[in-house]
mmCIF file of the N, C-alpha and C atoms, coordinates in Angstrom:
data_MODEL
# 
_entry.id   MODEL 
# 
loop_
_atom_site.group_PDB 
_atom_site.id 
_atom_site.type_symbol 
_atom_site.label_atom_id 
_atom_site.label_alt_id 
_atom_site.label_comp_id 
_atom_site.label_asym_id 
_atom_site.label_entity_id 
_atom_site.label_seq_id 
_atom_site.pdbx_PDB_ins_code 
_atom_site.Cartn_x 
_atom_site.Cartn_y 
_atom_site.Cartn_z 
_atom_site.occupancy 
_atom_site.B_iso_or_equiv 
_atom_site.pdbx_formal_charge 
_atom_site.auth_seq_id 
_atom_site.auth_comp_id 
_atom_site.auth_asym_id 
_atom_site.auth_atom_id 
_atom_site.pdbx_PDB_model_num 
ATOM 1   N N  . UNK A 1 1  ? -15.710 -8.586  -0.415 1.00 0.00 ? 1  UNK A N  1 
ATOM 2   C CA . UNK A 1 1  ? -14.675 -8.234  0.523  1.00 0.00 ? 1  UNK A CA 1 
ATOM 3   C C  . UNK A 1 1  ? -15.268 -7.290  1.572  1.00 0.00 ? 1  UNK A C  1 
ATOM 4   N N  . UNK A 1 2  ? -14.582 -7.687  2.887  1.00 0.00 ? 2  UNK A N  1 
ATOM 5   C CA . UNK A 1 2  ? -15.217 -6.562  3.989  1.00 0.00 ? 2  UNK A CA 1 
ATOM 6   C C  . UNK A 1 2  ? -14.573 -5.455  4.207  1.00 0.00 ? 2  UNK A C  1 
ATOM 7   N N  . UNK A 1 3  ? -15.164 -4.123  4.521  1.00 0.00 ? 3  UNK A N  1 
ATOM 8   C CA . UNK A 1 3  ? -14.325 -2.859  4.830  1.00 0.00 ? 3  UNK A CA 1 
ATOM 9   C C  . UNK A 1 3  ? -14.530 -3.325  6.465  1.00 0.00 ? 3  UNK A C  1 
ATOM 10  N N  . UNK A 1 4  ? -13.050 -3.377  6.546  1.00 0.00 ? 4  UNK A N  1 
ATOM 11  C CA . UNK A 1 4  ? -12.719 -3.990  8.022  1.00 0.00 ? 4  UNK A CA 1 
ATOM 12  C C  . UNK A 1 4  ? -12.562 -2.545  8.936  1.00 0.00 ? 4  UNK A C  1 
ATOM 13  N N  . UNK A 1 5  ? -12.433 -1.500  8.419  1.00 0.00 ? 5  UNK A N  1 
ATOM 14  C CA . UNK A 1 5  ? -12.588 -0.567  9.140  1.00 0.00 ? 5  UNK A CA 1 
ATOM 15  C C  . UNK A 1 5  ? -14.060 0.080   9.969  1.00 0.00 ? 5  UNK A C  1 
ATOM 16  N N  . UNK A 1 6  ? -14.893 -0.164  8.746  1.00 0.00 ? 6  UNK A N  1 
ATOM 17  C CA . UNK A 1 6  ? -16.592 -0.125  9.542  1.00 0.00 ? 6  UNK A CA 1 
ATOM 18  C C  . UNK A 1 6  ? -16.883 -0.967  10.164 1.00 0.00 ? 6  UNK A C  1 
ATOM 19  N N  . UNK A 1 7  ? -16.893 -2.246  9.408  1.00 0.00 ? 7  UNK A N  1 
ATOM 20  C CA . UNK A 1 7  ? -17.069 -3.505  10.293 1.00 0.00 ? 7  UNK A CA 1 
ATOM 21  C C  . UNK A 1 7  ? -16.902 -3.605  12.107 1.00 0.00 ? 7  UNK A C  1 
ATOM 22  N N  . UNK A 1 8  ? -15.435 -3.294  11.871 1.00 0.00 ? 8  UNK A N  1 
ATOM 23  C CA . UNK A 1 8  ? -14.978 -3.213  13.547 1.00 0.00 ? 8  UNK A CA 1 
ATOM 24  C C  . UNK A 1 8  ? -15.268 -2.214  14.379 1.00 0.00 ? 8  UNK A C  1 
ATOM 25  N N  . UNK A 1 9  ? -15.632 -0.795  13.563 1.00 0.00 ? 9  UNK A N  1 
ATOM 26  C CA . UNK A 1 9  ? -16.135 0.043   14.617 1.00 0.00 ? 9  UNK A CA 1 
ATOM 27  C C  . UNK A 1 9  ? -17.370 0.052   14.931 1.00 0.00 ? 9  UNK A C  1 
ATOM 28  N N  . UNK A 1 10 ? -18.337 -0.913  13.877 1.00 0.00 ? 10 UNK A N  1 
ATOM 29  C CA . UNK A 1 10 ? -19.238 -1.253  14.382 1.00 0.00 ? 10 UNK A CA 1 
ATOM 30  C C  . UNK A 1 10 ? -19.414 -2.202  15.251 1.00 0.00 ? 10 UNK A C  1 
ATOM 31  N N  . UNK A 1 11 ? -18.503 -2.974  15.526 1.00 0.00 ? 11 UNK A N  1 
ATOM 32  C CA . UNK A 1 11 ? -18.173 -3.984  16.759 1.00 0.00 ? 11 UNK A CA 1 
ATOM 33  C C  . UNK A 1 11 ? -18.245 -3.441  17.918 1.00 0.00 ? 11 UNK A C  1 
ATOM 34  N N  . UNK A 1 12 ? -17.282 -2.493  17.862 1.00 0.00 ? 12 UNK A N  1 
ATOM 35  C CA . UNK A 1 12 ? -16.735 -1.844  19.003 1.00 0.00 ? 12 UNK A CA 1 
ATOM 36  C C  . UNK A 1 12 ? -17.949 -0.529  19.487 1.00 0.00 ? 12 UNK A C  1 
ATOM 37  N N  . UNK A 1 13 ? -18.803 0.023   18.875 1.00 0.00 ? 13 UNK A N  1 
ATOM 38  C CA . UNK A 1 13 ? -19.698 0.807   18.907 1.00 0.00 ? 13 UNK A CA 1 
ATOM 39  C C  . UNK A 1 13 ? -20.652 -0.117  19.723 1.00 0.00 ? 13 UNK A C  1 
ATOM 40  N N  . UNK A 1 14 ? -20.954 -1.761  19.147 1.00 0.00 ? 14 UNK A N  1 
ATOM 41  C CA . UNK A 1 14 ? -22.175 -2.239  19.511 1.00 0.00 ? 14 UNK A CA 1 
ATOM 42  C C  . UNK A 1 14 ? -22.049 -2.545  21.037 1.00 0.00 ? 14 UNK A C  1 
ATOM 43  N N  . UNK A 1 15 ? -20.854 -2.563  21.844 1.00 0.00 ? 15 UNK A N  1 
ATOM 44  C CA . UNK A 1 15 ? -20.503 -2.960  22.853 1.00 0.00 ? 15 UNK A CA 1 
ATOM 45  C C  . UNK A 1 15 ? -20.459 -4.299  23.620 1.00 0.00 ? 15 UNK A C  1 
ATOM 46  N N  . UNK A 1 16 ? -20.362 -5.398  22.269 1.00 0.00 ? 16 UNK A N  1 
ATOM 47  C CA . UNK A 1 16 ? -20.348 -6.424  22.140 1.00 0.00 ? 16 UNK A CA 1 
ATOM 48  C C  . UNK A 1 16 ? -18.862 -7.356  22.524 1.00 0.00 ? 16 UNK A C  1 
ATOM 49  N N  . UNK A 1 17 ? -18.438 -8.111  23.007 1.00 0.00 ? 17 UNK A N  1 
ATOM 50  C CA . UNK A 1 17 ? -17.122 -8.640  23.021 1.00 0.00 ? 17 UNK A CA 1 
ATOM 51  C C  . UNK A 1 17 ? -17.162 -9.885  21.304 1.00 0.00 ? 17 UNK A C  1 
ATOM 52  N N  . UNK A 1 18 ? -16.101 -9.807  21.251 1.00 0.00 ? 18 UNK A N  1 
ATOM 53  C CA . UNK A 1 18 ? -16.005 -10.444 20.307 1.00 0.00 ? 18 UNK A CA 1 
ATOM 54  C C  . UNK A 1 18 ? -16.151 -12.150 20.202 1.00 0.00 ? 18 UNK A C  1 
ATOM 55  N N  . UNK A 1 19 ? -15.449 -12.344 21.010 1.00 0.00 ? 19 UNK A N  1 
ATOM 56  C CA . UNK A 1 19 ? -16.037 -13.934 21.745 1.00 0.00 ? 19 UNK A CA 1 
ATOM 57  C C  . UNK A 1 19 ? -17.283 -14.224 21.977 1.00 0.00 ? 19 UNK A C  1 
ATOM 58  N N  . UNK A 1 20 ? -18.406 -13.493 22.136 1.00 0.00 ? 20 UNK A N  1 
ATOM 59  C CA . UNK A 1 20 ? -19.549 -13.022 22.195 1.00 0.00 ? 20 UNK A CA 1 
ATOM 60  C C  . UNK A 1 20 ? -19.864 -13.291 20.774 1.00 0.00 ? 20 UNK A C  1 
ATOM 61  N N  . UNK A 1 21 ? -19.794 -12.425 20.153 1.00 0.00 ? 21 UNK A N  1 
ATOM 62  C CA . UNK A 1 21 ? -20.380 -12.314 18.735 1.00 0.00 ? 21 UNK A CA 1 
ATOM 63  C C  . UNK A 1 21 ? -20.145 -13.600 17.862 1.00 0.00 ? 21 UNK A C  1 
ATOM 64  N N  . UNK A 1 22 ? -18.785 -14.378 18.455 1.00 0.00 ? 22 UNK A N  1 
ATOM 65  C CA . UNK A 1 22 ? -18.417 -15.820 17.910 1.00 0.00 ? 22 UNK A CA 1 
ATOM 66  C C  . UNK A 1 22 ? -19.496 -17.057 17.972 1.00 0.00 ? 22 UNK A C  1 
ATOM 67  N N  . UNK A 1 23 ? -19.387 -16.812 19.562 1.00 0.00 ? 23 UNK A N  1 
ATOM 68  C CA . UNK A 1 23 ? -20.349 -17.761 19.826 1.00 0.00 ? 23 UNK A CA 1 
ATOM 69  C C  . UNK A 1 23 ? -21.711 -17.895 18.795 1.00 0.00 ? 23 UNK A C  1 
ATOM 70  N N  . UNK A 1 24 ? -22.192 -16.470 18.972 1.00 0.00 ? 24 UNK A N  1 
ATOM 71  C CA . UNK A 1 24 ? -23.652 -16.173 18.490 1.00 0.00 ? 24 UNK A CA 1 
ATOM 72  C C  . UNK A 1 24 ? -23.891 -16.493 17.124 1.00 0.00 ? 24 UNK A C  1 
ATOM 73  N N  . UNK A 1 25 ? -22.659 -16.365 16.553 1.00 0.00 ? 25 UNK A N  1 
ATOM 74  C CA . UNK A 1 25 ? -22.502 -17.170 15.247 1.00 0.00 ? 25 UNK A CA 1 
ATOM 75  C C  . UNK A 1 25 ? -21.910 -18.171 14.888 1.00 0.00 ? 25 UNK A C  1 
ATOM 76  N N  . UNK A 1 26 ? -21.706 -19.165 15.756 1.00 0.00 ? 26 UNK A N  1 
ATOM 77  C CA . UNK A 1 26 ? -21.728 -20.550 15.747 1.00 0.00 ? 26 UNK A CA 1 
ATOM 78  C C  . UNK A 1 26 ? -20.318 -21.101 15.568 1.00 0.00 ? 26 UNK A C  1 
ATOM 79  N N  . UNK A 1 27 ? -18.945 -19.950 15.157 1.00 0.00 ? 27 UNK A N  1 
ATOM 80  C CA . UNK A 1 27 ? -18.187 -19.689 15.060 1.00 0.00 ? 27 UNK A CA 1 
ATOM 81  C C  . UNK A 1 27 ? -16.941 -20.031 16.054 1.00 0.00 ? 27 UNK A C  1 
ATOM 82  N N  . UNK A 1 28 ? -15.808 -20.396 15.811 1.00 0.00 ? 28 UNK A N  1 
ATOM 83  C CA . UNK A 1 28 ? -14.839 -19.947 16.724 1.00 0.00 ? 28 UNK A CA 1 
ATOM 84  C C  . UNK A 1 28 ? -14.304 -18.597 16.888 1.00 0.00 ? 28 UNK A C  1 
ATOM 85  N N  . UNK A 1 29 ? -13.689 -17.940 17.942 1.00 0.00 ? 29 UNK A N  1 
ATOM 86  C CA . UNK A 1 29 ? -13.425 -16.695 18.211 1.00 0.00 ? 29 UNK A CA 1 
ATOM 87  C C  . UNK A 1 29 ? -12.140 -16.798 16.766 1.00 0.00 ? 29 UNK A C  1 
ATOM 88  N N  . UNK A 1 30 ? -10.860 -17.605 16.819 1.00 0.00 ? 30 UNK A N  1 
ATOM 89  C CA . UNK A 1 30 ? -10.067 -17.429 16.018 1.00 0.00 ? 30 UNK A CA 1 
ATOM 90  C C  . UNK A 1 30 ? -10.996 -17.430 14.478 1.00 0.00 ? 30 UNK A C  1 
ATOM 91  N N  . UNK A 1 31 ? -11.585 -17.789 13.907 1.00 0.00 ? 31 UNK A N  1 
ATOM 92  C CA . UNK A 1 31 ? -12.601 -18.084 13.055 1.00 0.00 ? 31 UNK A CA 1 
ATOM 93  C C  . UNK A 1 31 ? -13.118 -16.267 12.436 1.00 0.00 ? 31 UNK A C  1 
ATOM 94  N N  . UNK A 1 32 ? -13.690 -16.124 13.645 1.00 0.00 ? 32 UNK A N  1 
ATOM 95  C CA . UNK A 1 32 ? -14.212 -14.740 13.900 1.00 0.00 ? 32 UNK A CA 1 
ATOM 96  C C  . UNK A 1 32 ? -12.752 -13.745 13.196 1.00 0.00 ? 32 UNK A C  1 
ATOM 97  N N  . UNK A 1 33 ? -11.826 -13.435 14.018 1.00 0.00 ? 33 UNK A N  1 
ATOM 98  C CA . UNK A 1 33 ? -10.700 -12.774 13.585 1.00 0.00 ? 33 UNK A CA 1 
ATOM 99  C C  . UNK A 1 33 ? -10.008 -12.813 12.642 1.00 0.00 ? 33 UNK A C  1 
ATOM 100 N N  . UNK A 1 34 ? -9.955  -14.094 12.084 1.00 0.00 ? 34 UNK A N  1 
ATOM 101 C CA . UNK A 1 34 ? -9.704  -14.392 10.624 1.00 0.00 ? 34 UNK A CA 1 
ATOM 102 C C  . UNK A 1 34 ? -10.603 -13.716 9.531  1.00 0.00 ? 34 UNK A C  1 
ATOM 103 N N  . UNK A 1 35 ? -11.720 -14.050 9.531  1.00 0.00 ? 35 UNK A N  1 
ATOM 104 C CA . UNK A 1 35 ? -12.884 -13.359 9.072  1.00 0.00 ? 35 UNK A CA 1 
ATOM 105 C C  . UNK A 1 35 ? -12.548 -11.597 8.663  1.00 0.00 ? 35 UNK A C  1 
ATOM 106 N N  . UNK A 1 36 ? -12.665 -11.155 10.053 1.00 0.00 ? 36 UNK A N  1 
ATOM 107 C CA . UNK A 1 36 ? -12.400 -9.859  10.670 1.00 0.00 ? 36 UNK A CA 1 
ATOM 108 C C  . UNK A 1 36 ? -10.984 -9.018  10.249 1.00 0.00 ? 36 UNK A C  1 
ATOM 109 N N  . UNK A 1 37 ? -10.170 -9.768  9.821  1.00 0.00 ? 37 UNK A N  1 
ATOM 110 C CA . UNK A 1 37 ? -9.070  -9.414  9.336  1.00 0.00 ? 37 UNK A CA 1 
ATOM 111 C C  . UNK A 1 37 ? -8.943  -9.333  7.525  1.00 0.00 ? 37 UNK A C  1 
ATOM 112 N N  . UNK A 1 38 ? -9.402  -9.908  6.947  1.00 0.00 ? 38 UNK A N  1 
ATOM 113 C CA . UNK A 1 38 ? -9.807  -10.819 5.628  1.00 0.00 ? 38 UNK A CA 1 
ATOM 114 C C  . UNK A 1 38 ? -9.043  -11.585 5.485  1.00 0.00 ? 38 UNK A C  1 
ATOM 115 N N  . UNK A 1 39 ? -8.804  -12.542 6.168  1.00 0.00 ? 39 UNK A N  1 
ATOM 116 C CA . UNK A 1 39 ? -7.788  -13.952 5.815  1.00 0.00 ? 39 UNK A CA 1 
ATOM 117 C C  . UNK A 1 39 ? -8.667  -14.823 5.480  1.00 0.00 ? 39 UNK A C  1 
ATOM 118 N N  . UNK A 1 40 ? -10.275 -14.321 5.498  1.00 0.00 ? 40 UNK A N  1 
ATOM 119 C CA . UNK A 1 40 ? -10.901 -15.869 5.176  1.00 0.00 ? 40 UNK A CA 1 
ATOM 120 C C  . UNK A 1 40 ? -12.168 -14.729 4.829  1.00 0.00 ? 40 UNK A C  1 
ATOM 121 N N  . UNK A 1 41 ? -13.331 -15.159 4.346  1.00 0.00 ? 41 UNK A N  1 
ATOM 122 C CA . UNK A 1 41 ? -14.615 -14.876 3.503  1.00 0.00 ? 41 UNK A CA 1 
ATOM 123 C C  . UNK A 1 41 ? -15.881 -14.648 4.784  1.00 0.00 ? 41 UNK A C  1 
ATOM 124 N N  . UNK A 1 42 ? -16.741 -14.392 5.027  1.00 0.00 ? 42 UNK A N  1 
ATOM 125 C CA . UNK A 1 42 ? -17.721 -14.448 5.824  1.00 0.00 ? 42 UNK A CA 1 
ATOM 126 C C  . UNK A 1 42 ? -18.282 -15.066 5.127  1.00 0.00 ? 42 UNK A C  1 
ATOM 127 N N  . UNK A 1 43 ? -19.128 -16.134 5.581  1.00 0.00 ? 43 UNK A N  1 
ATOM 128 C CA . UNK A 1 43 ? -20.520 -16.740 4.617  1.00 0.00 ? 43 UNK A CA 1 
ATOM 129 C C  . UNK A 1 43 ? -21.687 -15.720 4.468  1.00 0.00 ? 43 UNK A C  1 
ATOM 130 N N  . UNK A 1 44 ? -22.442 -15.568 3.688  1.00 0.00 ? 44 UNK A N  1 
ATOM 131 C CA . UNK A 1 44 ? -23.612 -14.892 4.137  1.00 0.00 ? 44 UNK A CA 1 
ATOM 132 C C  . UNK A 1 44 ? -24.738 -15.409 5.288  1.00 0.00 ? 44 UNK A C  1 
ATOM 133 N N  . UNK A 1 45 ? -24.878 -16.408 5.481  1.00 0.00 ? 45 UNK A N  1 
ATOM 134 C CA . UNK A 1 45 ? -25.665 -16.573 7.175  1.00 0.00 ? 45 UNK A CA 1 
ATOM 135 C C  . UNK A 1 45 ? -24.888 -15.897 8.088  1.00 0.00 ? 45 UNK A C  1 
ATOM 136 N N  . UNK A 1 46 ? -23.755 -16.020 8.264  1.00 0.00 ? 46 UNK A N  1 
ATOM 137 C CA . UNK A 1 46 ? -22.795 -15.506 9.120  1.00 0.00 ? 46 UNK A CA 1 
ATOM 138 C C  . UNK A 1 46 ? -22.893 -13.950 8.976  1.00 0.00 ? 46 UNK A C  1 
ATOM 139 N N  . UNK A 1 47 ? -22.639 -13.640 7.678  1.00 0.00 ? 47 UNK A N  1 
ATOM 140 C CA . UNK A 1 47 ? -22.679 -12.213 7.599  1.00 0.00 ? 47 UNK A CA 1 
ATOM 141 C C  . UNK A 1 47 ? -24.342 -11.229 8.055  1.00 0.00 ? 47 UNK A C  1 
ATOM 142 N N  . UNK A 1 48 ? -25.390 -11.802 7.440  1.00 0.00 ? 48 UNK A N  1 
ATOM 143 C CA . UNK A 1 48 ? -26.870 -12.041 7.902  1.00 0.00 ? 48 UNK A CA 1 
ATOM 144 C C  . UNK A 1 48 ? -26.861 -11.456 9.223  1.00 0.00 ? 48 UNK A C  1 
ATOM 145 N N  . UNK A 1 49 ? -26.443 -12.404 10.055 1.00 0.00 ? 49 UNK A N  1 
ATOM 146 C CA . UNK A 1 49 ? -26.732 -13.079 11.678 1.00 0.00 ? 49 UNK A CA 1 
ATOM 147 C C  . UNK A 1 49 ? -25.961 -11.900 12.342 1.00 0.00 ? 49 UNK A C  1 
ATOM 148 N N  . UNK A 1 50 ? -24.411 -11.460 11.595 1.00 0.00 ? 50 UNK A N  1 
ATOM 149 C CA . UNK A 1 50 ? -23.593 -10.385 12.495 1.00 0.00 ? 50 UNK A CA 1 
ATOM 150 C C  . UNK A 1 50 ? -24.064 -9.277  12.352 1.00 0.00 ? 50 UNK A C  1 
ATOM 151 N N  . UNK A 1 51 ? -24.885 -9.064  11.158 1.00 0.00 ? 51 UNK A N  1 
ATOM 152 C CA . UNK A 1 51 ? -25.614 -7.585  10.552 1.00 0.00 ? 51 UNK A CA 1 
ATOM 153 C C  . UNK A 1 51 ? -26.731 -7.025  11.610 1.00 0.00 ? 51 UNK A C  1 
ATOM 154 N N  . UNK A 1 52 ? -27.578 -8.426  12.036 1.00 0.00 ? 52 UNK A N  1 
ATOM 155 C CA . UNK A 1 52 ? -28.165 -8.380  13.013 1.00 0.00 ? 52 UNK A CA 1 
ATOM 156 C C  . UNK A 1 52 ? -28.394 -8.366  14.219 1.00 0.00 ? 52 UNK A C  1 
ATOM 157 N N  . UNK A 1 53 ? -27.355 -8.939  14.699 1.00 0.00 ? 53 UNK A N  1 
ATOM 158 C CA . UNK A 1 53 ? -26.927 -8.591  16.182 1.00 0.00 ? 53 UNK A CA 1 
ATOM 159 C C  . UNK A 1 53 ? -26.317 -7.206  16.097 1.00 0.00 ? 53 UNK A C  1 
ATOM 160 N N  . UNK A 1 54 ? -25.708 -6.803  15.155 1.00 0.00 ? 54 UNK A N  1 
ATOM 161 C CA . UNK A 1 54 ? -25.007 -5.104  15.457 1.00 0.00 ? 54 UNK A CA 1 
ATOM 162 C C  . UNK A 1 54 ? -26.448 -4.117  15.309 1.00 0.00 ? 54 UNK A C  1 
ATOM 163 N N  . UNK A 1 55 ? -27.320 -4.710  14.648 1.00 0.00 ? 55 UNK A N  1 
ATOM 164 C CA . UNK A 1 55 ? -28.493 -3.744  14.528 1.00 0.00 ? 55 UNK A CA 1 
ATOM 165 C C  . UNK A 1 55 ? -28.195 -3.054  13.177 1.00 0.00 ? 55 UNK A C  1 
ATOM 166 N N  . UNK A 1 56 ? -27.342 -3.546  12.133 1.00 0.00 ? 56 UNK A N  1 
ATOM 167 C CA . UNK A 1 56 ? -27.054 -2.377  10.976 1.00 0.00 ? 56 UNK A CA 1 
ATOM 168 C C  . UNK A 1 56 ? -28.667 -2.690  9.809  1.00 0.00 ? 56 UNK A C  1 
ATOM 169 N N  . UNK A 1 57 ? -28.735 -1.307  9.423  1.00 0.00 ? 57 UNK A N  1 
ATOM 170 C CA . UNK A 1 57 ? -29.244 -1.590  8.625  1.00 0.00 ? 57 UNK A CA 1 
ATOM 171 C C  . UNK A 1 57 ? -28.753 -2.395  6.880  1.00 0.00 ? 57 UNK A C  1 
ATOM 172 N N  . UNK A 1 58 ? -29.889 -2.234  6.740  1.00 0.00 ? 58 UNK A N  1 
ATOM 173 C CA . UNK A 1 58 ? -29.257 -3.084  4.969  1.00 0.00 ? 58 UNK A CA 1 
ATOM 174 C C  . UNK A 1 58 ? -28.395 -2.580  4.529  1.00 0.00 ? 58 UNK A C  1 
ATOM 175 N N  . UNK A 1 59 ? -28.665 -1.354  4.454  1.00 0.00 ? 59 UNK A N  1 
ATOM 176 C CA . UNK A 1 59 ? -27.366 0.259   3.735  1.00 0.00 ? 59 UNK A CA 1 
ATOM 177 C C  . UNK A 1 59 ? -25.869 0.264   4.331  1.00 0.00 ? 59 UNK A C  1 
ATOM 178 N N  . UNK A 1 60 ? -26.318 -0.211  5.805  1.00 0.00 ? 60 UNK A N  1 
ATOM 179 C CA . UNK A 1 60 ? -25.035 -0.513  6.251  1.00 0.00 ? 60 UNK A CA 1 
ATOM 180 C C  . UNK A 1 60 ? -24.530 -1.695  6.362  1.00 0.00 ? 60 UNK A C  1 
ATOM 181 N N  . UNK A 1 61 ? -24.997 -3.172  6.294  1.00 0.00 ? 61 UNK A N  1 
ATOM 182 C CA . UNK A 1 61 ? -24.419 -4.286  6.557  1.00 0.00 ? 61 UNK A CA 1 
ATOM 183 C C  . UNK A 1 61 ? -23.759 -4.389  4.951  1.00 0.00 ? 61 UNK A C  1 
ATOM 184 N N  . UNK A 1 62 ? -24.661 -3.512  3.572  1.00 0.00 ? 62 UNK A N  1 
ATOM 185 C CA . UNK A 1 62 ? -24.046 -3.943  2.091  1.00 0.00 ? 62 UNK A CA 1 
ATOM 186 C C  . UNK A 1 62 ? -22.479 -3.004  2.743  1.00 0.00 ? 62 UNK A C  1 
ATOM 187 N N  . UNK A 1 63 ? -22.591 -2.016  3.062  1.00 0.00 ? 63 UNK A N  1 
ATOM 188 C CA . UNK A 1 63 ? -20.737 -1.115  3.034  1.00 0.00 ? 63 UNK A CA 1 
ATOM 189 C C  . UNK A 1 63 ? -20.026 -1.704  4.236  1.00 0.00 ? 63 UNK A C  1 
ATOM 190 N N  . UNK A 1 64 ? -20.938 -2.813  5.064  1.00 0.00 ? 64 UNK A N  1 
ATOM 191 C CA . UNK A 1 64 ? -19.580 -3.397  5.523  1.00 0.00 ? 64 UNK A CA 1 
ATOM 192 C C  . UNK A 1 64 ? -18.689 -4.602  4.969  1.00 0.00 ? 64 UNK A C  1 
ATOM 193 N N  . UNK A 1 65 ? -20.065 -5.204  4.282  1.00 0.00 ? 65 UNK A N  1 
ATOM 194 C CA . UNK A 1 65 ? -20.048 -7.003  3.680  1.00 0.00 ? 65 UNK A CA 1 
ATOM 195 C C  . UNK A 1 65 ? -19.429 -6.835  2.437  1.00 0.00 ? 65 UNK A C  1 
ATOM 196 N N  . UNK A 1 66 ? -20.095 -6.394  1.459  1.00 0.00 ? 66 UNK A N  1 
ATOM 197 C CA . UNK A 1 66 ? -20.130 -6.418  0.809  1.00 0.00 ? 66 UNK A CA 1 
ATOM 198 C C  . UNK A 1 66 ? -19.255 -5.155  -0.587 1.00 0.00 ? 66 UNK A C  1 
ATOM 199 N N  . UNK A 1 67 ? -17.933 -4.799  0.158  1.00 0.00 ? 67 UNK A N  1 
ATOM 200 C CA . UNK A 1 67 ? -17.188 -3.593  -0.533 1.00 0.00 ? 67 UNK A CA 1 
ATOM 201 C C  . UNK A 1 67 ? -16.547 -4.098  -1.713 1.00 0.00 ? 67 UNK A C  1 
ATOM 202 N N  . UNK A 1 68 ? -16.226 -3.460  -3.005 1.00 0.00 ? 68 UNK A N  1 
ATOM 203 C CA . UNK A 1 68 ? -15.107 -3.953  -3.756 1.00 0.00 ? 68 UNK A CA 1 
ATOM 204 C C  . UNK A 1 68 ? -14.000 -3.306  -3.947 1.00 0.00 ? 68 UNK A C  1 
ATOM 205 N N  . UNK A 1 69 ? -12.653 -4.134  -3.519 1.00 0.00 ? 69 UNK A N  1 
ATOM 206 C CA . UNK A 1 69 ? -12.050 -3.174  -3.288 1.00 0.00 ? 69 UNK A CA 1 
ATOM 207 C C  . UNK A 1 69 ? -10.976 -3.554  -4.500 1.00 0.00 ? 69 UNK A C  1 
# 
């Protein structure tokens, strides 16, 4: 499960648009927000690929991806 609270401020920190970040992951924007909300799972390529475009490290892509809540 994602902590949608880091997640997004790491969005919003990276100065990325979100439609942006869709594309880059092969994604639809609604796709993306679903995701982003937890109505649906990130894959791990997906999750991978967004870790990397935000620049997080490992420490941080596991407390965004990967929380149990």
């Amino acid at each position: 499960m994602i902590d949608q609270n880091r997640l997004n401020a790491q969005i919003q920190a990276s100065g990325y648009k979100k439609k942006y970040l869709a594309r880059a992951l092969g994604i639809s924007a609604a796709t993306l927000y679903s995701r982003l909300r937890g109505q649906s799972e990130f894959r791990l390529g997906e999750a991978q690929r967004l870790g990397f475009l935000l620049g997080l490290s490992e420490e941080e892509q596991a407390r965004c991806f990967w929380t149990l809540k």
